[in-house]
C-alpha positions in Angstrom: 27.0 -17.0 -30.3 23.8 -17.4 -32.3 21.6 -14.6 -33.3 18.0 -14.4 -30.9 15.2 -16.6 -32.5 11.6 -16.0 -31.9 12.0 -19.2 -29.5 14.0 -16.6 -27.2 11.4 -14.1 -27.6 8.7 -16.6 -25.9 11.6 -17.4 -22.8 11.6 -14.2 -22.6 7.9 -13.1 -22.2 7.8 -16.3 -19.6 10.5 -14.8 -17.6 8.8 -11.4 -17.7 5.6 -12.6 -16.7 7.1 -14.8 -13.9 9.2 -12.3 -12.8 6.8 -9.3 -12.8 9.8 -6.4 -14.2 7.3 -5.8 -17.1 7.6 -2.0 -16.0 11.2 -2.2 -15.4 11.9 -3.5 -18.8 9.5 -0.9 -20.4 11.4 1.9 -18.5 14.8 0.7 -19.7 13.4 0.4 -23.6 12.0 3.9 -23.2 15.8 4.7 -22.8 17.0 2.7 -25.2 14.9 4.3 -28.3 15.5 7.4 -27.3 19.4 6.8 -26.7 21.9 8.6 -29.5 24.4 6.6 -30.7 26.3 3.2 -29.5 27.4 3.2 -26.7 24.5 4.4 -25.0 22.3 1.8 -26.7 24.9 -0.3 -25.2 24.3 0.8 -22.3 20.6 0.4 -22.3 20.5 -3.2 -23.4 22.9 -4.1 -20.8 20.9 -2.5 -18.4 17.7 -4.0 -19.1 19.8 -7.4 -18.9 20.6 -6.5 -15.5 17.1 -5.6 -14.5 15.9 -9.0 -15.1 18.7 -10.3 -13.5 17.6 -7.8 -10.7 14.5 -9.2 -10.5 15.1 -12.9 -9.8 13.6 -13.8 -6.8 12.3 -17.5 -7.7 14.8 -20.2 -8.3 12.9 -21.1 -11.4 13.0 -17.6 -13.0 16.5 -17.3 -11.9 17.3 -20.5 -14.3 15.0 -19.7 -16.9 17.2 -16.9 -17.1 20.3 -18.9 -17.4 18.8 -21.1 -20.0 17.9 -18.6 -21.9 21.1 -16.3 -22.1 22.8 -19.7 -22.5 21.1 -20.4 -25.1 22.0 -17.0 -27.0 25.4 -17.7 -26.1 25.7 -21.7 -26.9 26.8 -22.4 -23.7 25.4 -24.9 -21.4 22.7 -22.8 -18.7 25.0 -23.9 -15.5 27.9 -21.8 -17.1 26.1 -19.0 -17.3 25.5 -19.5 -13.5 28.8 -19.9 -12.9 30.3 -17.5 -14.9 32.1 -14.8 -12.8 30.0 -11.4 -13.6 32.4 -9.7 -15.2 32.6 -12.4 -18.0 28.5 -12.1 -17.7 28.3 -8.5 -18.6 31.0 -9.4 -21.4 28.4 -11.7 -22.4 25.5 -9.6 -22.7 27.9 -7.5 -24.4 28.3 -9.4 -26.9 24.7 -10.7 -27.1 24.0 -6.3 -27.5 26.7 -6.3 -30.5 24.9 -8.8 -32.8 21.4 -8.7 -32.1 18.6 -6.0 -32.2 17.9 -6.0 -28.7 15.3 -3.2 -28.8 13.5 -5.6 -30.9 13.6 -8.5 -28.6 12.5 -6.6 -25.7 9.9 -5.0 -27.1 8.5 -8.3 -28.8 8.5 -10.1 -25.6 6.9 -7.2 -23.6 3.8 -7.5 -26.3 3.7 -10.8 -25.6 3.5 -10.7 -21.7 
């Protein structure tokens, strides 16, 4: 697992932009700075991971998505896909743990 590089940040205001959940996201970072303590930061990061996932109704979002996520993770984007969900929100978990997702969110969503 790598830490998110401003490369991500740019995948990330694609797949917002593509995907249209600019709104979405914004809701779920409006809950995530005003969240007290871990786990519900936790909680909010996953979710907005979800809501993009949510949101996927073009094949090409749906593996920019993949590409990016596997990217975080150093896996290969088709894993990702493949991955049963449980493992996935393990994943994002763990992406939540050691980055500043607040700050990657919000980045992105200036960007879109």
């Amino acid at each position: 697992m790598r830490k998110i590089s401003t490369r991500d940040v740019c995948k990330l205001a694609r797949i917002m932009r593509k995907s249209n959940v600019e709104d979405n996201i914004a809701k779920a970072v409006e809950e995530m700075e005003g969240a007290k303590g871990k786990k519900i930061s936790e909680k909010a990061g996953i979710k907005i991971m979800l809501v993009l996932f949510e949101s996927v109704g073009d094949p090409e979002v749906e593996d920019m998505i993949y590409d990016l996520f596997g990217g975080i993770a150093e896996i290969e984007p088709q894993q990702i896909a493949d991955m049963p969900f449980e493992e996935t929100i393990e994943l994002f978990k763990q992406i939540n743990e050691q980055n500043n997702l607040r700050a990657f969110f919000k980045a992105a969503g200036r960007l879109v």
